[in-house]
C-alpha positions as a Markdown table, in Angstrom:
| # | Residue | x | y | z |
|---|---|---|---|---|
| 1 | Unk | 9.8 | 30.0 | 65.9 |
| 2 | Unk | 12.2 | 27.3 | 64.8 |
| 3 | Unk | 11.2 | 25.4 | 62.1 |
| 4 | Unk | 11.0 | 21.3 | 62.6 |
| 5 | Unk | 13.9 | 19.2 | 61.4 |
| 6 | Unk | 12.1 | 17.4 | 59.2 |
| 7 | Unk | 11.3 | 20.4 | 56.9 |
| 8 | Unk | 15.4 | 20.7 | 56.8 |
| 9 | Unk | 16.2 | 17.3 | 56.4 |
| 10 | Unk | 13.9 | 17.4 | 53.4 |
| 11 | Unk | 14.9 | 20.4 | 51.7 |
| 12 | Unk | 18.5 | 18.9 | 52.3 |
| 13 | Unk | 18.2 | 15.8 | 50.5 |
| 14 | Unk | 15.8 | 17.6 | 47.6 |
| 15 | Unk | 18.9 | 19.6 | 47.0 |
| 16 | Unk | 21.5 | 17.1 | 47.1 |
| 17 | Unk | 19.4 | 15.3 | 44.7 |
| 18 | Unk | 18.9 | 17.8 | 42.4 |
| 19 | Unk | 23.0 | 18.8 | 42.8 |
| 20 | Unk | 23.4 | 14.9 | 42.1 |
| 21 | Unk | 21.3 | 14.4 | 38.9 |
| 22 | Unk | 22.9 | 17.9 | 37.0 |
| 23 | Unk | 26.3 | 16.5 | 37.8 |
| 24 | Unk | 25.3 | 13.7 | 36.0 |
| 25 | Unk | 23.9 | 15.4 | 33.0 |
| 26 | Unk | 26.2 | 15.1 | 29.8 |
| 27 | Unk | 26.1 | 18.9 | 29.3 |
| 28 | Unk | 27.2 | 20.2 | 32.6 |
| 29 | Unk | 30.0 | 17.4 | 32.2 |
| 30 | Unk | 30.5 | 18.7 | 28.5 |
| 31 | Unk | 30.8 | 22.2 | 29.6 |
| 32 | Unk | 33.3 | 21.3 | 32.9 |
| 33 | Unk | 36.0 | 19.7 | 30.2 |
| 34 | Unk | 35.3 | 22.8 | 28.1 |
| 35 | Unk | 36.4 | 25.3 | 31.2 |
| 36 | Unk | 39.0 | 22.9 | 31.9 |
| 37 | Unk | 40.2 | 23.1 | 28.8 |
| 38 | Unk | 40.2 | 27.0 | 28.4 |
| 39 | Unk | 41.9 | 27.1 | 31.8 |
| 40 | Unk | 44.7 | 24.6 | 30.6 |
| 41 | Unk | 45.0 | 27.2 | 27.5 |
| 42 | Unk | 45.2 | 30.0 | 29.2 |
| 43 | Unk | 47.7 | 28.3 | 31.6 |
| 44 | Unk | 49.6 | 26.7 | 29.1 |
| 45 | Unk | 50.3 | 30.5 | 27.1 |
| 46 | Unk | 51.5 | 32.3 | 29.7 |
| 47 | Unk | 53.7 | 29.9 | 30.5 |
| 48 | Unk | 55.1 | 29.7 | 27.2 |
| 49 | Unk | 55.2 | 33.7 | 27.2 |
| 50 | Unk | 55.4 | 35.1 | 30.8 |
| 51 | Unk | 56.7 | 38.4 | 29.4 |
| 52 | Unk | 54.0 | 39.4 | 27.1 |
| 53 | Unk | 51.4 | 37.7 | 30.0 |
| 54 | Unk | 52.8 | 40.2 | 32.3 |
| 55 | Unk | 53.1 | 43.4 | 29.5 |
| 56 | Unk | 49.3 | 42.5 | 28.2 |
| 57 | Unk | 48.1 | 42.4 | 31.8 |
| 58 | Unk | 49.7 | 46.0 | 32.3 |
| 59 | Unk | 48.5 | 47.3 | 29.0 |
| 60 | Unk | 45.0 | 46.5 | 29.9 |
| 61 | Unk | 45.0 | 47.8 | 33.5 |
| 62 | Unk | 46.1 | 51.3 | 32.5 |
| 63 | Unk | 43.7 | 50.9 | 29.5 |
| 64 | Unk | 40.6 | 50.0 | 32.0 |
| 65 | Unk | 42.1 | 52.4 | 34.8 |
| 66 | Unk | 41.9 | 55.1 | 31.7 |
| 67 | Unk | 38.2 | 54.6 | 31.0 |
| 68 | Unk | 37.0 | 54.9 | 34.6 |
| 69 | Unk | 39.1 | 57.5 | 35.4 |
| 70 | Unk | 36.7 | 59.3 | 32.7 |
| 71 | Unk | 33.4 | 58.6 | 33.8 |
């Protein structure tokens, strides 16, 4: 059976509310800038440093493809 619109319409706008009002709420905005800002750091260092970016990113891979290679 196929449910009425109505139910759907309503379970629609209950969660656009609810998406609405946490978007609005100074911790989820507080925590965004935080991500935002981490992201800008890491940016920001490899940039600055693309060689050791690219030899760190090596080093760990073969370190990580080490450890499951003996489990």
């Amino acid at each position: 059976m196929i449910a009425p619109m109505e139910q759907h319409a309503q379970r629609y706008a209950q969660a656009a509310h609810a998406q609405a009002a946490r978007q609005e709420d100074p911790a989820v905005i507080r925590r965004h800038r935080q991500r935002e800002d981490s992201a800008s750091l890491v940016q920001r260092i490899i940039g600055e440093h693309p060689v050791a970016a690219v030899a760190a990113a090596a080093t760990l891979g073969l370190v990580l493809g080490w450890i499951v290679k003996r489990r």
